[in-house]
C-alpha positions as CSV (number, residue, x, y, z in Angstrom):
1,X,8.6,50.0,49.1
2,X,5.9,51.4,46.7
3,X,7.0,54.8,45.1
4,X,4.1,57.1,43.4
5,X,5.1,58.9,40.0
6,X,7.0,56.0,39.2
7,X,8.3,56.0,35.7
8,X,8.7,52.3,35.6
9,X,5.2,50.8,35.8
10,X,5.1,47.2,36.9
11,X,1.8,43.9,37.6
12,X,4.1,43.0,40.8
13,X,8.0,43.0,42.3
14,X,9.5,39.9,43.9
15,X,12.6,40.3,46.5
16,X,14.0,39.3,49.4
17,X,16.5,36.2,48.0
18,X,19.3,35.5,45.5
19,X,19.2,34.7,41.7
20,X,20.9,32.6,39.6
21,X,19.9,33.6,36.4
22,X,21.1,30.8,34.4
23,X,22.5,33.3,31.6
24,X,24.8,31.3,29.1
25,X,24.4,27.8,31.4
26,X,26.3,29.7,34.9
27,X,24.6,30.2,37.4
28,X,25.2,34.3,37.1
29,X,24.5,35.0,40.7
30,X,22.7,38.3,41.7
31,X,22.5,38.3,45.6
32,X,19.8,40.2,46.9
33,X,17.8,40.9,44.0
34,X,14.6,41.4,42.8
35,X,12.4,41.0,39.7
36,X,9.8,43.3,38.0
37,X,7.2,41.5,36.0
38,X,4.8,43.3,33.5
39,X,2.2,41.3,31.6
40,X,3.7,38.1,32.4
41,X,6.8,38.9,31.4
42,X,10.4,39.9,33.3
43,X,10.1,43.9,33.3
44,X,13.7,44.6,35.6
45,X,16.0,42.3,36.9
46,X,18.7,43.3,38.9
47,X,19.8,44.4,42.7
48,X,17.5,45.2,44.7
49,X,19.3,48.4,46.0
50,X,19.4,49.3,42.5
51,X,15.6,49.4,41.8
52,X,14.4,52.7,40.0
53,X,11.8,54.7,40.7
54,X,8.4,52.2,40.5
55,X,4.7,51.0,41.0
56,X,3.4,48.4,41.4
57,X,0.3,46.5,42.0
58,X,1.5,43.4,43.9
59,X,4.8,42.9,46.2
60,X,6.4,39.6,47.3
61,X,8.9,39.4,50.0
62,X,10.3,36.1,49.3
63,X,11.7,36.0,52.9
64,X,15.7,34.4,51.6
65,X,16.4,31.6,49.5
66,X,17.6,31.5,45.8
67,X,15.5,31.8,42.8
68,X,16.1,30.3,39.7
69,X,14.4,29.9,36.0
70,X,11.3,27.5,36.6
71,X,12.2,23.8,35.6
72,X,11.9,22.7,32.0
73,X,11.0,18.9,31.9
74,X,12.2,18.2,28.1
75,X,11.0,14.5,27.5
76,X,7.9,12.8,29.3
77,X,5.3,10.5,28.0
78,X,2.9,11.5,30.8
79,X,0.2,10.7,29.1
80,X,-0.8,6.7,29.4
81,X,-3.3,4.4,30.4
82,X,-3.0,2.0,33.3
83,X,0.6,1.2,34.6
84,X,3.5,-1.6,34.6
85,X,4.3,-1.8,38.3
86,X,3.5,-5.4,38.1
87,X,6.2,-5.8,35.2
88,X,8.4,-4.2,37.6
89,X,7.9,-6.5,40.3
90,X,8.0,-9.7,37.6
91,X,11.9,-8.6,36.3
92,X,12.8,-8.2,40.0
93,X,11.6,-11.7,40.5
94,X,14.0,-13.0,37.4
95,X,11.6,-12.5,34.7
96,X,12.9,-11.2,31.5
97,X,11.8,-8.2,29.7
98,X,11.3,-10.8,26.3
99,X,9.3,-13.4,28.7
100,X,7.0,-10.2,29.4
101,X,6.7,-8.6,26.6
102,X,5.9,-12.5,24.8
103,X,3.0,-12.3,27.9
104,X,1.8,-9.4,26.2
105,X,3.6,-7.0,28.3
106,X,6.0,-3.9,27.9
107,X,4.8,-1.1,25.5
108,X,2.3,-3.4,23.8
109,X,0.4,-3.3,27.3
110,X,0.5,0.7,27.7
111,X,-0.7,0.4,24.0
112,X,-3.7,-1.6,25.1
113,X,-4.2,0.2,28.1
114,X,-4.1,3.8,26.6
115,X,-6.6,2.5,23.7
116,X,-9.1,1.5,26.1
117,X,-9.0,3.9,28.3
118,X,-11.2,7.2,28.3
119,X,-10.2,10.4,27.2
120,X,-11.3,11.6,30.7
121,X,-9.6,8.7,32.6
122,X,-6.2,9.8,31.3
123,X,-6.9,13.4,31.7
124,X,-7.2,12.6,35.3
125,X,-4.4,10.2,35.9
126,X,-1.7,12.5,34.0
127,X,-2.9,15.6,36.2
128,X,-2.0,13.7,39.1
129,X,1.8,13.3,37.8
130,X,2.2,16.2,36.3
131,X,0.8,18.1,39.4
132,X,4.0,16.1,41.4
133,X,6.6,17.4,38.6
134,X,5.1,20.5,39.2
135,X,5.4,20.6,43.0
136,X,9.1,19.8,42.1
137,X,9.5,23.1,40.5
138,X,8.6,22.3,36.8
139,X,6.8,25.6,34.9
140,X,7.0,24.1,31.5
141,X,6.9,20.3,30.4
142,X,6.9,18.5,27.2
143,X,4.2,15.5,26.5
144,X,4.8,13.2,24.0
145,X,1.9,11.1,22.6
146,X,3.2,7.5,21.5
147,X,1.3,4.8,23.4
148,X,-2.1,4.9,21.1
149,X,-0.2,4.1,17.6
150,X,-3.6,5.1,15.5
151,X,-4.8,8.1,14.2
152,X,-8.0,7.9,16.5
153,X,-5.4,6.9,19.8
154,X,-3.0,9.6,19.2
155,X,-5.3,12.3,18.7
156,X,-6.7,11.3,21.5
157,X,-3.2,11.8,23.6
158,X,-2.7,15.3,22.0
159,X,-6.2,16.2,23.5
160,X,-5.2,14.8,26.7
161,X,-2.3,17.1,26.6
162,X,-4.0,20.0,25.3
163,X,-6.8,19.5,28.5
164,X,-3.8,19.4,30.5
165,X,-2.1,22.5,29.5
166,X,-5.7,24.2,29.5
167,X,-6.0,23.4,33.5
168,X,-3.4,23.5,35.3
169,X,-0.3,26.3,35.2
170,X,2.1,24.7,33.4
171,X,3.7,25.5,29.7
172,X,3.1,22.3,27.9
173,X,4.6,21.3,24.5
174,X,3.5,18.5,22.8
175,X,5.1,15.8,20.6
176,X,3.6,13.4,18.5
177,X,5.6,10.2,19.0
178,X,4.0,7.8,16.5
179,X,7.1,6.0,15.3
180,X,7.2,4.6,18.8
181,X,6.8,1.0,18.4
182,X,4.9,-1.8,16.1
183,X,1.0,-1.4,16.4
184,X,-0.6,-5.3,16.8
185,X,-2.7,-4.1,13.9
186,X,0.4,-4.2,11.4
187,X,3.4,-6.7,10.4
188,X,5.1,-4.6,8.1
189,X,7.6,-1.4,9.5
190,X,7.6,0.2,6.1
191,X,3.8,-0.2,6.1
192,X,3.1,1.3,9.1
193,X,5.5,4.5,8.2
194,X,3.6,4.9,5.5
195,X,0.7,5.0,7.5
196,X,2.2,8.0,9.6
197,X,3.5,9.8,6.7
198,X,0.0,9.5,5.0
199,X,-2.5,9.8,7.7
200,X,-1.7,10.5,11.2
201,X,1.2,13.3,10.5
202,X,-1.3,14.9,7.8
203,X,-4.1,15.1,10.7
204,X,-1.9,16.3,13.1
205,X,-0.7,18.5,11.5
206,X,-4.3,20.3,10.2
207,X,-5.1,19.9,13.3
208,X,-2.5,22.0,15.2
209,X,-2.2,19.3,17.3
210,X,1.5,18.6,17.9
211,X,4.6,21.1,18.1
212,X,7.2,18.6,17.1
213,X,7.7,14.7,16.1
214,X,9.4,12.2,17.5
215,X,10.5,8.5,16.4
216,X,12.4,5.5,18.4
217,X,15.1,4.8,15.8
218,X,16.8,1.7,17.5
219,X,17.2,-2.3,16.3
220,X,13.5,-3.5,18.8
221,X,11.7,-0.1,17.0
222,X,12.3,1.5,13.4
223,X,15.7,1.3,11.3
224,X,17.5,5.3,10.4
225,X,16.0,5.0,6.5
226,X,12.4,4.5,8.1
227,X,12.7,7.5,10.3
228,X,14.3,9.2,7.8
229,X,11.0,9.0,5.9
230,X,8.8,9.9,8.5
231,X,11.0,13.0,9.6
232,X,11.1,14.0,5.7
233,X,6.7,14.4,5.8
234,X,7.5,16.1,9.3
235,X,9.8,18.7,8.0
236,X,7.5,19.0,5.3
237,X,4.1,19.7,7.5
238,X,6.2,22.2,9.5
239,X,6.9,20.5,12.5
240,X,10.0,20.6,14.5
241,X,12.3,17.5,14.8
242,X,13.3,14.9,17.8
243,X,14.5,11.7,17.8
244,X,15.4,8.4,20.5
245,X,18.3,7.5,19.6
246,X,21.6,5.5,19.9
247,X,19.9,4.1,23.6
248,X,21.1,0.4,22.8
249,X,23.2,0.3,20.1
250,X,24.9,2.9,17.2
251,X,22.5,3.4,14.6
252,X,23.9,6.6,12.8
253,X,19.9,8.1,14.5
254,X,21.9,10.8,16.1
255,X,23.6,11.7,13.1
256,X,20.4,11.9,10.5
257,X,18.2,14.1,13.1
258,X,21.3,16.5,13.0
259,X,21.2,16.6,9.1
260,X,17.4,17.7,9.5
261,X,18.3,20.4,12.7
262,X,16.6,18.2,15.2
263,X,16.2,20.0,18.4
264,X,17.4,17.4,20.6
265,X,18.6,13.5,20.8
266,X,17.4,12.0,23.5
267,X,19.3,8.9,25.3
268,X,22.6,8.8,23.2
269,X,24.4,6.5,25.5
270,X,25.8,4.7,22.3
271,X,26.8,8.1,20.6
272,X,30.3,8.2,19.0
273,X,32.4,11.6,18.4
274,X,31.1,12.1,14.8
275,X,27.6,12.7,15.9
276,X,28.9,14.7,18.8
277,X,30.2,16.4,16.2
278,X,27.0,16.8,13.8
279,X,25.0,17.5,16.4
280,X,27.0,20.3,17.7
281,X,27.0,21.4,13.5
282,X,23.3,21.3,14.3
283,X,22.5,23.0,17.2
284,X,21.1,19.5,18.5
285,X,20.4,19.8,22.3
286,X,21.8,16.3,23.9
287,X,19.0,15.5,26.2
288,X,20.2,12.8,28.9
289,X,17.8,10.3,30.6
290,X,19.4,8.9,33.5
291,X,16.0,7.8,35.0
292,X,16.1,5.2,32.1
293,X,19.6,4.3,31.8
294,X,19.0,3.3,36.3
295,X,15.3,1.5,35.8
296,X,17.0,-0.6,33.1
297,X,20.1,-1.0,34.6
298,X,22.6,0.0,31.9
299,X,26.1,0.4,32.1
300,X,27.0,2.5,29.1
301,X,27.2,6.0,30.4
302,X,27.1,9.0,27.6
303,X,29.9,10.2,26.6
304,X,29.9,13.2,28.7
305,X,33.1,14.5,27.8
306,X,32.4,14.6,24.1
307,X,30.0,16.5,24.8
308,X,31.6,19.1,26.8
309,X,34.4,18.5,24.3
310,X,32.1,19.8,21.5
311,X,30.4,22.0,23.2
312,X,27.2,20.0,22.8
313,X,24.4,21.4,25.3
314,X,23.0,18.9,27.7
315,X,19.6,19.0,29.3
316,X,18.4,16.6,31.6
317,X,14.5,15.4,31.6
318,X,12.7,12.8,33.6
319,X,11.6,10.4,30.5
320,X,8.4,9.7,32.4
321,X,6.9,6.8,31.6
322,X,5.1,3.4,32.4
323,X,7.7,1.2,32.2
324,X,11.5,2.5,31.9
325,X,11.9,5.1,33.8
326,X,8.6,5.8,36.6
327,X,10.1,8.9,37.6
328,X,7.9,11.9,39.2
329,X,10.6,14.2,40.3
330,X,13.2,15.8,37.7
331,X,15.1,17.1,40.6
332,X,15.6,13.1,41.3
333,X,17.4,13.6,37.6
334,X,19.3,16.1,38.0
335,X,20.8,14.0,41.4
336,X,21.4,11.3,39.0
337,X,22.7,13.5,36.0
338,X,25.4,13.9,38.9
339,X,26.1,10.6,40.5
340,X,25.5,8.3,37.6
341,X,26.8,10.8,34.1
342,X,29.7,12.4,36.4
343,X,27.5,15.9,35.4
344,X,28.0,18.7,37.8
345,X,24.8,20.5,40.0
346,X,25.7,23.6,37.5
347,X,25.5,21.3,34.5
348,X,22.3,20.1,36.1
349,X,20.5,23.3,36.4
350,X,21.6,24.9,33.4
351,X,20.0,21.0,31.6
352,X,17.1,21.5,33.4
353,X,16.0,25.5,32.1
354,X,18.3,27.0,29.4
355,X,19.1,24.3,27.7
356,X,15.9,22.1,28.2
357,X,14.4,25.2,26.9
358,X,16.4,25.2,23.6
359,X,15.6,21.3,23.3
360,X,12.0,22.2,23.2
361,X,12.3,25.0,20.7
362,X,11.6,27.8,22.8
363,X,14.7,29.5,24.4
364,X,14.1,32.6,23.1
365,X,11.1,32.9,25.8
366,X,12.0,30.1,28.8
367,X,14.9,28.9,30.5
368,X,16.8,31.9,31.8
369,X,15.7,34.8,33.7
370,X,16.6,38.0,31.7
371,X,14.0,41.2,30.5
372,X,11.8,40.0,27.8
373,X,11.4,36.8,28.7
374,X,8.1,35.0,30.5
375,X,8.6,35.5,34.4
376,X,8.5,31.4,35.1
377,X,10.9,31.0,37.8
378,X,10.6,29.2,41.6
379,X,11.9,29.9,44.9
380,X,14.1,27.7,46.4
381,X,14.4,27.2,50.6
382,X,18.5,26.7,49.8
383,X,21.7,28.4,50.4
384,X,22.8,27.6,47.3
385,X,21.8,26.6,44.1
386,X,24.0,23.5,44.0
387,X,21.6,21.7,46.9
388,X,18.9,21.3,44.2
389,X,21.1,18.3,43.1
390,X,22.4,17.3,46.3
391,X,19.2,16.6,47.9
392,X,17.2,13.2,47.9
393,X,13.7,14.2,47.9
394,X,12.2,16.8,50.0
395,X,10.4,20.0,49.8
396,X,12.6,22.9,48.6
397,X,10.2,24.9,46.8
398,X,8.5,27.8,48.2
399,X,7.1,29.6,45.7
400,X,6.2,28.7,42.1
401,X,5.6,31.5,39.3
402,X,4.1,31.1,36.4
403,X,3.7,34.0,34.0
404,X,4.4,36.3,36.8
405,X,1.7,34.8,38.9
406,X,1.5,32.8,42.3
407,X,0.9,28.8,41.4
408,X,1.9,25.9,43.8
């Protein structure tokens, strides 16, 4: 297909399948197309019929399928020492999550496990999750630290993340989650915020070592006026805004993150139409966790037709993590976003790259496949873009881009 002279210089040209480009959260089909890229980035994108003149280095006949954005997983704590598979198997045997935790179990485990363990030791058993998300189709995945809960432990998680992103071909973001729960070190909520405000956000923030905070505002974690305080020294340090909230009860979380431009709230199944409303105000990104709301068994659904209502976006992540939601596969989620939040495969797709991408800050590069932005994108063995929900499992991906380069 190579033509000399070409005025439109190009690193490599994929064909031979359809796109969904994922342009405005539709799927945007372009059937038989194909996709220029030039120094990592989307070069041409179009027809394939309708290709100019070009050269080109490197050609990929993606032999049929459908190509879409590369996955955006929007909330994972990946990073974590040890695990709580034996919890699981306890609370399956009638034991309650308050008899466990009074055992020493629940977060304040991870806490103990993730302190003890070597900065190497977690390198290694994060790879081997994030390596499954990636096999799943994820290009870009956001790490939150939260399970050390001391300067020295959640440096160390940052690190971790940092190796991680270093290694392997994946986009990584990372989120310092200190406001996560009570360290055993401290009695006092107020004094432990001021810990965070005076120390650990401080260090983190010389450091370059975190693109955004976190906090768990709920009733079991830290009340709206202590977050408040510890997104105030955030916003002050420069770094971006999240927030758990409104995942057991209504707080007014939601609502606060909004008033500081939060990028997303995550869990929301307690939300009510006023913080719809904010967060829409906002530009808040909803980002549903159904892997959570079906580990715990919950039965309060969010209110998805707000949302739509309001036109809130909704992304859909995996919540990776130890105890709540032990979930290696955001396709998985997005099968759930359907089943369990009434969400449809096109809702599920666009929450899973354009509008994971604006939860994570960076949809003017990720999350769609147009010119100009980074050539992330995967190719699917499907008829249709629709089957990446509707299947259980399985092995859809063929081919994984990353920066306009080959990576399975």
């Amino acid at each position: 297909m190579t033509r000399l002279n070409s005025p439109l210089i190009l690193d490599s040209l994929w064909y031979g399948a359809h796109v969904a480009t994922m342009i405005n959260g539709h799927y945007n089909v372009i059937k038989d197309a194909a996709i220029g890229v030039l120094g990592g980035r989307i070069a041409w994108l179009g027809k394939a019929c309708d290709l100019p003149v070009y050269q080109t280095t490197s050609e990929h006949d993606l032999g049929g399928g459908w190509i879409t954005p590369g996955l955006i997983d929007s909330h994972t704590h990946l990073v974590f020492g040890g695990n709580r598979a034996g919890e699981f198997e306890q609370r399956l045997n009638g034991i309650s999550y308050q008899e466990i935790a009074k055992q020493g179990g629940g977060i304040a485990s991870s806490v103990r496990s993730t302190r003890e363990a070597s900065e190497a030791d977690l390198v290694a058993s994060a790879r081997r999750r994030l390596i499954h998300l990636m096999n799943d189709g994820v290009t870009t995945v956001e790490i939150k630290s939260g399970y050390g809960l001391s300067l020295e432990s959640e440096l160390k998680m940052l690190r971790v993340a940092t190796a991680l992103s270093n290694d392997l071909a994946v986009t990584i973001k990372r989120t310092c989650l200190a406001a996560h729960a009570m360290p055993p070190e401290f009695d006092d909520k107020d004094a432990y915020i001021d810990f965070l405000c005076d120390t650990v956000l401080p260090k983190v923030a010389m450091l370059g070592m975190a693109d955004a905070v976190d906090a768990f505002c709920e009733g079991i974690a830290f009340s709206t006026a202590q977050v408040q305080r510890y997104f105030e020294k955030a916003q002050a340090l420069g770094l971006d805004i999240k927030i758990h909230a409104e995942q057991l009860s209504s707080l007014g979380g939601t609502r606060m993150a909004a008033s500081y431009k939060a990028l997303s709230a995550d869990h929301i199944e307690f939300i009510e139409e006023a913080d719809v409303i904010a967060m829409k105000e906002s530009g808040t990104v909803a980002v549903l966790l159904p892997g959570a709301f079906y580990t715990l068994k919950e039965t309060q659904r969010p209110p998805i037709d707000l949302l739509r209502l309001h036109q809130v976006p909704m992304a859909i992540a995996t919540d990776s993590n130890p105890g709540t939601s032990p979930a290696l596969s955001l396709r998985l989620m997005m099968n759930m976003g359907c089943t369990l939040f009434g969400l449809t495969p096109e809702e599920t797709l666009a929450g899973t790259t354009i509008y994971a991408a604006k939860a994570l800050g960076i949809s003017e590069s990720h999350g769609t496949l147009e010119v100009g932005k980074v050539a992330d994108f995967v190719c699917w063995d499907v008829e249709s873009p629709g089957e990446l929900s509707y299947w259980l499992g399985g092995q859809l991906m063929k081919q994984r881009v990353q920066h306009g380069e080959i990576s399975k």
